[in-house]
N, C-alpha and C positions, 0 to 999 in steps of 0.2 A: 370364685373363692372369696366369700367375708372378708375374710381376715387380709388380702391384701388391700380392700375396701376401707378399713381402718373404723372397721362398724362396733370395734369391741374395745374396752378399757385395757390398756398396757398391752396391746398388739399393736405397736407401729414398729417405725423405722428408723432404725438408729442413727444417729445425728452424726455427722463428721467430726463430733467432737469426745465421740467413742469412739472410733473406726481404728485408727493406732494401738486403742488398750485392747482391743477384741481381736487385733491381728496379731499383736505379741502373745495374748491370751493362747488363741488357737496353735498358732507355732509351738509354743513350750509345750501345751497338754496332748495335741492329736499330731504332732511332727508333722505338719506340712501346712504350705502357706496358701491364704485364702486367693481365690481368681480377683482381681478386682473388679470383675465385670459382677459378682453375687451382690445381691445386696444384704445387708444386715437387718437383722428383725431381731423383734424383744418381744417374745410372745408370754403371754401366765394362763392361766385355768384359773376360772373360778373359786374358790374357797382355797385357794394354793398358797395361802400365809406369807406372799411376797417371793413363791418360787418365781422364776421366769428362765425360760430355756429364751439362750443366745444362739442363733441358726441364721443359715444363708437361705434366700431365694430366688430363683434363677427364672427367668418366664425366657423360653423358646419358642417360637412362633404360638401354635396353642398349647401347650406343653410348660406345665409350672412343676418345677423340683425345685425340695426340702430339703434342706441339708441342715439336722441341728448339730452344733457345734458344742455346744457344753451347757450345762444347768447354772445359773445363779442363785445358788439356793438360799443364799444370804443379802438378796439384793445387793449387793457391790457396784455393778455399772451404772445403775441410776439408783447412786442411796435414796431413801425418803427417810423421815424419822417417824415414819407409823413402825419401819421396818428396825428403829435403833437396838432394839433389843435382841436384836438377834447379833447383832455385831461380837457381844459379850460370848458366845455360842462357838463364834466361826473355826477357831482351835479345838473346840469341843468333840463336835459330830464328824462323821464321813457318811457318803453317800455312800452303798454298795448295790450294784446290780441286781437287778429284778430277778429272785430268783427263778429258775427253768422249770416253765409247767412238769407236770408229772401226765403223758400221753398215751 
């Protein structure tokens, strides 16, 4: 897998000096607390205007699970100021769920 290869821009691994904000994060929004054995990642997409999903990843012997944990749609865990203007936004918008194909 690329992307735990660290082959793409703003896919790495979150620093221990997030690990605190993204476990209280977790706690509050999905009720329940992260394994510490996951590791933390900060992945974005391409043209994604500073989104990045916060997610665990777990490697078991050959076996690697995804677990995203919440969207940063306002860059917040690693502000940049390319990203400042969205700060003025963050009370603004909500996300809402992808609506249900129609099958």
């Amino acid at each position: 897998m690329e992307i735990l290869q660290c082959k793409y821009q703003h896919c790495h691994v979150i620093g221990d000096d997030k690990t605190n904000l993204i476990t209280r994060i977790v706690k509050k929004i999905n009720k329940f607390d992260l394994d510490p054995e996951i590791t933390l990642w900060e992945i974005a997409a391409n043209n994604s205007g500073g989104v990045r999903v916060i997610c665990g990843i777990d490697k078991v012997g050959d076996h690697i699970y995804f677990y995203p944990l919440f969207i940063d749609i306002h860059h917040q865990i690693y502000p940049n100021n390319r990203f400042r203007g969205n700060y003025s936004k963050i009370c603004k918008y909500n996300i809402y769920d992808v609506k249900k194909p129609n099958y």
